[in-house]
C-alpha positions, 0 to 999 in steps of 0.5 A: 524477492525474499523467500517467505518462512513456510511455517506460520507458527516460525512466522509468529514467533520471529515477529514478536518483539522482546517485550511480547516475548516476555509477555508471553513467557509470563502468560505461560508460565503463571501456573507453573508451567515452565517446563512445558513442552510448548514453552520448550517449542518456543525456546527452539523455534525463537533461536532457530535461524530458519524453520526446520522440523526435524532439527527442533525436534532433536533439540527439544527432548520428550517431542516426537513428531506426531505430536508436534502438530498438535503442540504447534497449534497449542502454542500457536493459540497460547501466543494470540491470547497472549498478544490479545491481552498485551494489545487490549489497552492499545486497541479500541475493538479488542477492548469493544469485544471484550466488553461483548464477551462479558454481556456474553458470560453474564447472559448465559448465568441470568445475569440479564440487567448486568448484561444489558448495562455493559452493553449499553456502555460497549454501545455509547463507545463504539458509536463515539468510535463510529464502529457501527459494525460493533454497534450493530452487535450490540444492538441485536444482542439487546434485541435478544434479551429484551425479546426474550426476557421481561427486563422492565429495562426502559418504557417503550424500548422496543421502539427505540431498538427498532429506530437504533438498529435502522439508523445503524443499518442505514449508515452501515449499507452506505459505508458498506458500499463505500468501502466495496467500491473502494476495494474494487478500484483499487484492485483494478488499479493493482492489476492493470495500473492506468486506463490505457484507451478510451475503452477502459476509460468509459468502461471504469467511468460507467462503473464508478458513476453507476456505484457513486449515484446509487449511494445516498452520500448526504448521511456519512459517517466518519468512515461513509466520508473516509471510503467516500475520499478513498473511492474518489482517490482511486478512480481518479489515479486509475483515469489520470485525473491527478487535480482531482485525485489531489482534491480528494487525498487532501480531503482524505487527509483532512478529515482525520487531521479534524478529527485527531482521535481517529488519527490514534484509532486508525493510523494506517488509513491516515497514513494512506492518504498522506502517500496518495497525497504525496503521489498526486503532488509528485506527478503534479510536480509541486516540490515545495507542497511535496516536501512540506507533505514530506516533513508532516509524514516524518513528523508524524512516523516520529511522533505517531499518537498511537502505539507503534507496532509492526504495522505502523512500523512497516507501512511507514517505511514504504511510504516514507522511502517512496517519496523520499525517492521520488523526491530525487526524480522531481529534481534529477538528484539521481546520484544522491538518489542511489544512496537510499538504496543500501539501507532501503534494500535492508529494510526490505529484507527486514519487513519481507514477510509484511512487505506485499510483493506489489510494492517490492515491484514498485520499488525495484522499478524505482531503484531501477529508475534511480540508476538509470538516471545516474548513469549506472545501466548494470545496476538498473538492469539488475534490478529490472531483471528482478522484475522481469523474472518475477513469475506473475506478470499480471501483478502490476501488468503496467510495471511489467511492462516498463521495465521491459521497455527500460530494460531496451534501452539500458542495454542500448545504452551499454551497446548491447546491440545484438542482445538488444535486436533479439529482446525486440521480438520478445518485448513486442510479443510480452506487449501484445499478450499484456495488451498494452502495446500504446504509440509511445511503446511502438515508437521506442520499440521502432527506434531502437530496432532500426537505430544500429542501421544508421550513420554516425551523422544520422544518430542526433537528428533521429533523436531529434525527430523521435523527441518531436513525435513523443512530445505530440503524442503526449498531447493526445488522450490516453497517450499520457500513461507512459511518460508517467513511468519513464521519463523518455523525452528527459533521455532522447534530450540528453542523446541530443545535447550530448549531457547526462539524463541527470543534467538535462532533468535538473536544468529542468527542475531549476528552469521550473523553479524560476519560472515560479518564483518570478510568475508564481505559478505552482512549480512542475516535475 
């Protein structure tokens, strides 16, 4: 993974683009300040390739070093307000804050009728907004005036500040809750991937059941129905229950396409839950739904109905290529897969300070994946490597592990016996200590230790009786989590008929497509 620039003030600059660049050129220069030391700093940091103190000092003249961070921080602060101003016509909360702010200067003169009217309009939009923290705000400012000033505003508005800020409160507790289990399963799911046992199942269903009873979800909201949809979704990849994670990521999907303002105001979470859908299609195996899914996203990236920024930029990218690769997975196109790779390598290096390593782990797996699947080990291994040396090996713990069992059979694949015999040990102890050692793992782990042992004649009917033990293992609860990272029966088959992993999953894919076209049952991958 890329080195990440120490500095955040480097940071900033280098994610400007050229029109906040002179944005900002124009903000600091409006009172004749062109000369200025921070503008200067500015200057040399911007043509800097990498961040280096001492080498900016030297290039800007009248900075010492004792001085330079204050003047960092000046400039830090000065490129913020800046980029607020740029931003303020393209971001709905910036705008609802500076309204606040406005109430604010205009309380602290007397102004108390003047404040009140902004607040009141601040207040009508944040509720078209469904911004109920905002709102909320709102309401506790105007609490504050009325309480501590005769306004002669409105008869009994006491009253109706009182039933405002409970109905507020109300909304704002449910979607409170929502929104906190949303971000505990999905950090559960961040960390450990799937339930590996029935342990973990009845663990995160008694969980997620005792959350969703304890809210009242009959008086959602927007975002109370969105957190709703999310929770559901992560629950149910967490526990394999991909119908019902389809279900809910198209609700997710739905409920911003009905209400398209939302699509401008949040079009991050509407793209999440285009890749959650998309994942749910792709272990489902329904291609054509994917690939239909696939050209709204695109359609979507091209035309967003929002001003497109880094954010935008950077979460459409990951979620674009990763689908487009695991269209190549449905299929068994993995040489026509691997070509994605030199481009997707460069926007990694692109967006590597937005990138968070856990999606540069899924992506490795997956290019990993691709070679493989085309028949190139060394190159699979190199990018497994990169997995496997990445220090924190509780990040994605399940990924970690994978590659580690891939890695076995990469270099089994190439003949590497001997390295192969040594990595055993080591593979069995990482398993142990992830706690993740499951049947499917031991069986692999078992045939590749003691298929060196074994005649020529012997090698085809090992696989044979491998292939039968995992195809009943995938029958049994909890046992389905591996053959949702590997792609292990597809491999054993290819050893067997003597074809490439790549024939064998294509001659799948159009056995699948016959079947569905001739009974219309919905295509599997």
């Amino acid at each position: 993974m890329a080195n990440q620039p120490n500095d955040h003030l480097y940071q900033l600059i280098k994610s400007l683009t050229k029109a906040e660049k002179r944005g900002f050129k124009i903000y600091a220069t409006r009172s004749g300040n062109e000369g200025a030391k921070f503008i200067k700093l500015f200057d040399a940091i911007d043509k800097a390739t990498s961040y280096d103190e001492n080498a900016i000092i030297n290039k800007v003249k009248g900075i010492h070093k004792r001085q330079l961070s204050n003047l960092k921080a000046h400039l830090y602060k000065q490129i913020l307000t800046s980029l607020r101003l740029i931003n303020i016509n393209h971001n709905i909360d910036i705008q609802l804050r500076e309204q606040l702010d406005y109430a604010r200067i205009l309380y602290t003169k007397g102004l108390y009728q003047q404040s009140l009217k902004i607040l009141e309009k601040t207040k009508e939009v944040a509720t078209q907004h469904y911004r109920a923290t905002l709102r909320y705000e709102v309401l506790v400012f105007e609490k504050i005036i009325e309480s501590q000033y005769i306004t002669r505003s409105l008869k009994n508005r006491a009253d109706e500040l009182i039933d405002e800020t409970h109905v507020t409160l109300s909304s704002m507790n449910e979607y409170t809750a929502l929104s906190n289990l949303a971000l505990r399963l999905y950090g559960i799911y961040i960390k450990a991937g799937h339930v590996r046992n029935k342990e973990d199942y009845e663990s995160i269903s008694t969980f997620f059941s005792k959350s969703i009873n304890s809210i009242d979800v009959s008086k959602l909201d927007f975002f109370g129905k969105h957190y709703l949809n999310v929770s559901y979704a992560w629950y149910s990849l967490i526990v394999q229950d991909f119908i019902l994670q389809y279900r809910h990521a198209t609700n997710w999907v739905q409920l911003f396409r009905k209400n398209p303002e939302m699509l401008a105001l949040e079009p991050i979470w509407y793209l999440k839950g285009m890749h959650v859908l998309l994942e749910a299609l792709f272990v489902l195996g329904h291609s054509k739904k994917h690939s239909e899914e696939i050209k709204k996203l695109d359609e979507f990236l091209a035309n967003p109905p929002c001003r497109i920024d880094e954010n935008l930029e950077t979460v459409g990218f990951i979620y674009s290529y990763t689908s487009k690769i695991n269209v190549h997975f449905i299929d068994g196109s993995f040489s026509e897969g691997i070509k994605l790779v030199p481009d997707l390598l460069k926007k990694l290096d692109k967006f590597a300070d937005q990138v968070d390593p856990h999606r540069i782990l899924i992506f490795y797996y997956k290019i990993a994946c691709l070679y493989f699947g085309a028949g190139n080990n060394e190159r699979s291994i190199n990018f497994l490597n990169r997995i496997i040396n990445y220090p924190d090996s509780r990040l994605r713990e399940d990924i970690h592990c994978f590659a580690r069992i891939l890695n076995l059979i990469a270099h089994f694949e190439l003949g590497n016996q001997t390295l192969v015999d040594y990595q055993i040990r080591s593979v069995y102890r990482f398993l142990r200590k992830m706690n993740d050692l499951n049947l499917v793992q031991q069986e692999i782990l078992t045939f590749i230790k003691n298929i060196g042992n074994l005649k020529e004649d012997q090698t085809k009917e090992a696989f044979l009786d491998l292939r039968n033990k995992l195809l009943q293992i995938n029958k049994m609860p909890y046992q389905k989590r591996p053959f949702l990272y590997l792609d292990i029966v597809s491999w054993l088959e290819s050893k067997i008929y003597n074809k490439s992993v790549q024939e064998i999953i294509k001659s799948k894919f159009k056995s699948r497509l016959l079947t569905s076209s001739l009974f219309g049952y919905p295509t599997k991958a």
